[in-house]
N, C-alpha and C positions, 0 to 999 in steps of 0.2 A: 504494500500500500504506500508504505514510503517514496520507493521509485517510480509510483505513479505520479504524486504528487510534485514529487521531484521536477518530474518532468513534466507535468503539467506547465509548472513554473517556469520553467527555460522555456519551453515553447512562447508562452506569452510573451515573456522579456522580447523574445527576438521578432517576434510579430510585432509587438509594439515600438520596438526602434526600426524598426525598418518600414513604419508605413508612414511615417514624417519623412522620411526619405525621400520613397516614391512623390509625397503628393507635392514634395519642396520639388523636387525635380521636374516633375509636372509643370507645378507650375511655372517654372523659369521658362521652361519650353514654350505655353503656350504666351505669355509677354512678348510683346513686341518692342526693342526698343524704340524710341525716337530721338536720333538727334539733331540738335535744332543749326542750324547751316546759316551763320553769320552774309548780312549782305555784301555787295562790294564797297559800302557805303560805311557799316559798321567794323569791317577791317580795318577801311583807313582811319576811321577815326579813334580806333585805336593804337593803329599805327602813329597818326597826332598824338594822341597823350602820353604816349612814351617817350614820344622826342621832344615835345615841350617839357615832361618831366627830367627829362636830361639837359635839357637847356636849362630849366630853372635854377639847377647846382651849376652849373655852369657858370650862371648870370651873380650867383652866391658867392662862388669862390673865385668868381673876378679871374674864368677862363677863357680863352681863344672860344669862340662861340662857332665857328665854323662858315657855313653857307646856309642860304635854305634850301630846305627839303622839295625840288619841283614835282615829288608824288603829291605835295598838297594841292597842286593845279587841279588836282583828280577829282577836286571834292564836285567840281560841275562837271562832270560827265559820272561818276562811279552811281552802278544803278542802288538804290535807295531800299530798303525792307518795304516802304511802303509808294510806292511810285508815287500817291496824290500828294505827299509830303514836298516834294521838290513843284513849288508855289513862287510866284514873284517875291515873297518877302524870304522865302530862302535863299534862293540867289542874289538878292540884297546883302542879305548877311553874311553869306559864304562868298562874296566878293571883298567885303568887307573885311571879314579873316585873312582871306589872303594878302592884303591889302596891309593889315597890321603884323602878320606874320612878318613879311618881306622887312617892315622899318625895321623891325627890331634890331636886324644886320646892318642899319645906317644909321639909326639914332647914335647922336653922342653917348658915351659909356654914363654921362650923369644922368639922363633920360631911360638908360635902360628897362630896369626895373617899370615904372611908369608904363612905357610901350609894350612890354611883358604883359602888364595887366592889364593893358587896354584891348589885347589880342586875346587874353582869357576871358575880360567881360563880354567881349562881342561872341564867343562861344556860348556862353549863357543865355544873353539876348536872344540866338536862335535856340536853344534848347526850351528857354521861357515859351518860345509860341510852339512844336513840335517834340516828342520826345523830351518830358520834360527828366527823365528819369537819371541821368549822367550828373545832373546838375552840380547835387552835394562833391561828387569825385570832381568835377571841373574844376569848382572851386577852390580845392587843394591847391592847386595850381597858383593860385594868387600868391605873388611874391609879399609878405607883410611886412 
């Protein structure tokens, strides 16, 4: 009677781990994943915040600041997440950016800083009317 129950025992055990197994298994099977496939718009503009973030220690530590970046011409042609987005007052703004971008390389070294943030608020500006969601990260950016 002992090795009946004995075994009764161990049979359950093993039936019981092993059927979170199967249905974990299962499940992952039937899951789809999705991943979500950044625009050509959302690349660059993370491609911008990196290199304005390297500019900013740059403009900090009082280094050779280099050239600008002409991938940021992109920003009027790179297609958009949401096409209706790209509107007359974007292309206002993202003129604008490039615009501020570019002084930065010619402003006198007293002015820097200033042009810096004048190139970071106009990033805001259009994030204010469109994707307002970067904002707080942009902000970073402000030289204080």
């Amino acid at each position: 009677m002992k090795k009946i129950v004995f075994f009764a025992v161990i049979c359950a055990s093993i039936i019981s781990c092993n059927s979170p197994e199967k249905k974990s298994l299962k499940n992952s099977q039937d899951e789809t994943l999705v991943m979500y496939k950044l625009s050509e718009m959302a690349l660059l503009m993370e491609e911008m915040y990196v290199t304005n973030e390297k500019l900013k220690e740059k403009i900090l530590n009082q280094e050779d600041l280099g050239s600008f970046s002409e991938k940021f011409v992109n920003i009027h042609t790179a297609v958009l997440t949401d096409a209706t987005d790209r509107t007359a007052s974007f292309e206002s703004f993202s003129k604008a950016l490039i615009a501020n971008q570019k002084a930065i390389y010619t402003v006198p070294e007293d002015s820097l800083k200033t042009q810096f943030n004048t190139m970071v608020t106009t990033c805001v500006a259009c994030h204010e009317t469109t994707c307002s969601g970067p904002i707080p990260r942009i902000k970073k950016l402000l030289i204080h």
